[in-house]
C-alpha positions as CSV (number, residue, x, y, z in Angstrom):
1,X,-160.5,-52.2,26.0
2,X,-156.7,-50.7,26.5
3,X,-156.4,-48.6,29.8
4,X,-155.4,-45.6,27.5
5,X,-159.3,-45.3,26.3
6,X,-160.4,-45.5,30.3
7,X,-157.9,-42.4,31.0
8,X,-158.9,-40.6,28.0
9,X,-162.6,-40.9,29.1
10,X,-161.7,-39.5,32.0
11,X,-159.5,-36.6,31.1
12,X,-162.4,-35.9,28.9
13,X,-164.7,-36.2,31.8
14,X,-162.4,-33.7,33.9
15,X,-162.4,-30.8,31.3
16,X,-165.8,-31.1,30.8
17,X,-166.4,-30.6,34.3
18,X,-163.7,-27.7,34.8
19,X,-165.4,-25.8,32.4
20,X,-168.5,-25.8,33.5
21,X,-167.3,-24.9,37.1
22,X,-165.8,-21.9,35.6
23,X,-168.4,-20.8,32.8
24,X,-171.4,-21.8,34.3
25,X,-173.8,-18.9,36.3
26,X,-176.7,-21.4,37.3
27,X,-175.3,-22.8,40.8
28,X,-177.6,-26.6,40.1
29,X,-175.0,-26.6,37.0
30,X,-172.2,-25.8,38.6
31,X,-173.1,-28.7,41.3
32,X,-173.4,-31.0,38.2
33,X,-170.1,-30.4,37.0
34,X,-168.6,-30.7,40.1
35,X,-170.5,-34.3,40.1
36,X,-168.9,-34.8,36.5
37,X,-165.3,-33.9,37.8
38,X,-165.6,-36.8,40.9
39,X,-166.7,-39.2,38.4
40,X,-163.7,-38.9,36.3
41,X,-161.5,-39.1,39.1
42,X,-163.5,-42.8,40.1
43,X,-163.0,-44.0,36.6
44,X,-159.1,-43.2,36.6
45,X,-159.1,-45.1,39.8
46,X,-160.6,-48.0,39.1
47,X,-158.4,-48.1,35.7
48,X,-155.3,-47.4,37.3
49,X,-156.3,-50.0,40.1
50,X,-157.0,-52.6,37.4
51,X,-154.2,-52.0,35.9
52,X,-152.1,-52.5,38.9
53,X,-153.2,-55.8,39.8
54,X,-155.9,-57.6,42.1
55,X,-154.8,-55.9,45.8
56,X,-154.6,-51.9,44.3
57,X,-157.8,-52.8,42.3
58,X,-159.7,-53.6,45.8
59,X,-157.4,-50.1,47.5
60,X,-158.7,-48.2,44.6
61,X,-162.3,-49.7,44.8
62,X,-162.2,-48.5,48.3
63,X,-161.2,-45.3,47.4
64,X,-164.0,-44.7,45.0
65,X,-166.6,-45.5,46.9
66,X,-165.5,-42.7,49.9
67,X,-165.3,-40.7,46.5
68,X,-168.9,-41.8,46.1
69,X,-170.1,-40.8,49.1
70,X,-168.0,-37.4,49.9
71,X,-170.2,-36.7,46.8
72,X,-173.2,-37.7,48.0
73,X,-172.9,-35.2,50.9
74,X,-171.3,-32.4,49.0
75,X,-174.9,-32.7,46.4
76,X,-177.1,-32.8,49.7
77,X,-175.3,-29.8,51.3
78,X,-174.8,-27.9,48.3
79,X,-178.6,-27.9,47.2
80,X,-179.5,-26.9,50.6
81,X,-177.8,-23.7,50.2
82,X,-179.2,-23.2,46.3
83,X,-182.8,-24.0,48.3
84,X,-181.7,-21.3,50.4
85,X,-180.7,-18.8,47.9
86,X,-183.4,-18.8,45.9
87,X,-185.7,-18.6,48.5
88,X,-184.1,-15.2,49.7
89,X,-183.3,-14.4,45.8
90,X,-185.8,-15.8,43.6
91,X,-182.6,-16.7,41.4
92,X,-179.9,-19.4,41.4
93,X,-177.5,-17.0,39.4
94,X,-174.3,-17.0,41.0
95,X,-173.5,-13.6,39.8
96,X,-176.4,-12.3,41.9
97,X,-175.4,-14.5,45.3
98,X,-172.2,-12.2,44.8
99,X,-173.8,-9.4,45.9
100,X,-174.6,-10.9,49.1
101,X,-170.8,-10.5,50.5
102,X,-170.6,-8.4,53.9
């Protein structure tokens, strides 16, 4: 497979993600795309690493993996506060948690 088809999956990936951010209500989705915008950032890493050579493929290997794990803890923080939100709202609608500025 050509590097081209990696970086397209991943530009693909990226859109996706950015438009769910921004049309999305349901705050679980918008936490998925968020998860789908990382992930296309890993896969451009490791194809730009492999296509560098053996040392950047390790670097950008690396890289990944602290991508990996920022969003592990971004998914564990972020459904804490949508537990907490709908436990005071009932709702996960991020419209609604709008109403909560003051």
């Amino acid at each position: 497979m050509l590097i081209t088809q990696f970086l397209l999956l991943g530009a693909v990936l990226f859109c996706i993600g950015v438009y769910g951010v921004i049309a999305r209500k349901n705050a679980v989705l918008v936490l998925m795309s968020i998860e789908l915008i990382l992930n296309s950032v890993n896969i451009n890493l490791i194809a730009l690493g492999a296509w560098r050579g053996f040392d950047e493929l390790v670097t950008a290997q690396v890289f990944a993996l602290f991508v990996i794990a920022i969003a592990a803890a971004e998914v564990g923080v972020g459904l804490a506060i949508v537990l907490l939100i709908y436990r005071n709202r009932a709702s996960v609608d991020l419209s609604e948690v709008a109403q909560m500025k003051g």
